[in-house]
C-alpha positions in Angstrom: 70.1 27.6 -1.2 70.9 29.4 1.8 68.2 30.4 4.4 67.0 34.0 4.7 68.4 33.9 8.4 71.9 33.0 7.1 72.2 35.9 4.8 73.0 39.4 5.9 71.4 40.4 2.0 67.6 39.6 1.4 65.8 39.8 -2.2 62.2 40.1 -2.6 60.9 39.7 -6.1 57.6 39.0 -7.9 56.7 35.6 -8.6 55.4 34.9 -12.4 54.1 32.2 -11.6 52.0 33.0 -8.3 50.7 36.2 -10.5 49.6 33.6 -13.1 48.0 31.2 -10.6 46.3 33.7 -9.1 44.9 35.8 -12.7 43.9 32.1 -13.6 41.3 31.8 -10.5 40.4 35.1 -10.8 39.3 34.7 -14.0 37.6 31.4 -13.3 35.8 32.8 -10.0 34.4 35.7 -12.3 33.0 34.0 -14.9 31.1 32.0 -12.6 29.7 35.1 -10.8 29.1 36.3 -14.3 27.3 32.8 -15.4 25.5 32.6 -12.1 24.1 36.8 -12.6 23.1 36.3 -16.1 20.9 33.1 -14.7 19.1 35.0 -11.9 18.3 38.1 -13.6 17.6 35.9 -17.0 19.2 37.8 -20.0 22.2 36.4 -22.1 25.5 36.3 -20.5 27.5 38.5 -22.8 25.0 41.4 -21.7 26.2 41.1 -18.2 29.6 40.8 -19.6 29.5 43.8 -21.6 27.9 45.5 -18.2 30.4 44.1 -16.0 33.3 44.4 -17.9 33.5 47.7 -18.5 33.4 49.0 -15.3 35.7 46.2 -14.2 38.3 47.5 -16.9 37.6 51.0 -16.0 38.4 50.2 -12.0 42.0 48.2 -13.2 43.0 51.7 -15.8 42.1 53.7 -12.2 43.8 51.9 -10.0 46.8 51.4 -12.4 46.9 55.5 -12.7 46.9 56.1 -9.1 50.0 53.2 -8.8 52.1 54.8 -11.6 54.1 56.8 -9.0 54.9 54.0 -6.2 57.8 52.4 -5.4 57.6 48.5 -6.5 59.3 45.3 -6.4 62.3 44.3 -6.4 62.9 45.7 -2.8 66.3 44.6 -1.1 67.5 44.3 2.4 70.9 44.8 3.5 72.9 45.0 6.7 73.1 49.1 6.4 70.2 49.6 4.4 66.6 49.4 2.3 66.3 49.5 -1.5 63.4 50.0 -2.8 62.9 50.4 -6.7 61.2 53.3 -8.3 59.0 54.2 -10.6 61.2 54.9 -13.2 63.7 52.2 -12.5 65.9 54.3 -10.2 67.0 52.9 -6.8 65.9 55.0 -3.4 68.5 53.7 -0.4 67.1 54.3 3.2 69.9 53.4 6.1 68.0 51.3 8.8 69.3 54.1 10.5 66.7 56.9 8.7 63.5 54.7 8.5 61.2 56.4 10.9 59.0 53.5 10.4 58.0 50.3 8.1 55.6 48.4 8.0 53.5 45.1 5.9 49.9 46.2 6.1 47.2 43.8 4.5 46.4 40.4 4.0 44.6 40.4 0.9 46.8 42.9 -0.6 50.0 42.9 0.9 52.3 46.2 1.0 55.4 47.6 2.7 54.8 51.3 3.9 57.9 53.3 4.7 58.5 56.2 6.5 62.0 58.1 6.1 62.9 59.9 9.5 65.0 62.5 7.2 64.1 62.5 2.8 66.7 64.8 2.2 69.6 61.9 4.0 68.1 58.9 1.4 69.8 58.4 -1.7 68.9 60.2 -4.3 67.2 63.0 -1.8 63.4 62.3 -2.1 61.7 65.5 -2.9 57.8 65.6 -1.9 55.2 64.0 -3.2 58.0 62.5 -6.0 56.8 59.1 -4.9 53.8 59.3 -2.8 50.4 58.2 -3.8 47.5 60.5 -3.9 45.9 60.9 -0.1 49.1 59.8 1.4 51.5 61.9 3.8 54.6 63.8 1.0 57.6 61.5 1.9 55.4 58.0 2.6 56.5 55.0 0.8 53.9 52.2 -0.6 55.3 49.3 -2.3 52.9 46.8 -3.3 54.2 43.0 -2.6 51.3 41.2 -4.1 52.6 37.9 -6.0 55.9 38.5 -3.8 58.6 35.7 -3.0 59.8 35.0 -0.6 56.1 36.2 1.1 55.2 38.7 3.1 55.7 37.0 6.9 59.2 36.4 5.6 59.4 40.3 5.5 57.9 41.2 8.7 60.8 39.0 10.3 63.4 40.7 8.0 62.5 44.4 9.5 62.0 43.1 13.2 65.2 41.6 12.6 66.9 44.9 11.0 65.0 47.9 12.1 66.3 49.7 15.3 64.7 49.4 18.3 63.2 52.6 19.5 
């Protein structure tokens, strides 16, 4: 396997089994809270489940709403340029050349947010707000990298490494 240095072509892909690892302890590290709750306030647990769990499914159906329209994995990196993946399966290309700016923000949730200096020079033209997110600027970029290999510090080196220097 050759080292993400060596290559001029980076992949960055979700990870199955990191997803799966981290549902598991999820999952695990709730039921405990729920366990632990249902103790202190002394009722049966599957009241506090019923509670709980509804407003815990209602939060995931929001948040997956407001991240139907971002760019997501897999993103690649290339000597001339930045593929993200869309929505609806389409590619967007940005040259290094037209990224006004990218960035990883997050620790606990991890994303790349991109910039484009000109939307109308990516390919296809980005139109605005095809993309965005709710609350963010027309032509901004969000992909989440949650469950992402190779991980998020790998990136950061990847864009110091490629982006021009301004």
């Amino acid at each position: 396997m050759t080292s993400i240095d060596d290559t001029s072509v980076v992949d960055f892909h979700s990870s199955p089994a990191r997803r799966r690892t981290a549902l598991a302890v999820v999952t695990v590290l709730a039921a405990g809270l729920l366990v632990t709750y249902a103790a202190i306030v002394d009722e049966p647990w599957w009241h506090a489940l019923l509670r709980f769990g509804g407003i815990g499914l209602a939060s995931a159906a929001v948040i997956r709403w407001q991240l139907r329209r971002q760019p997501r994995l897999p993103l690649r990196l290339t000597a001339e340029s930045l593929r993200l993946t869309g929505p609806d399966g389409t590619t967007l290309t940005i040259d290094w050349t037209n990224v006004a700016s990218a960035q990883v923000r997050g620790a606990v949730d991890p994303r790349l947010v991109v910039r484009p200096r000109d939307p109308g020079q990516t390919r296809p033209p980005m139109r605005p707000g095809q993309w965005s997110t709710p609350g963010r600027g027309p032509y901004e970029l969000v992909v989440q990298l949650t469950w992402m290999i190779p991980d998020r510090h790998a990136l950061r080196r990847e864009l110091a490494r490629r982006l021009p220097a301004t």
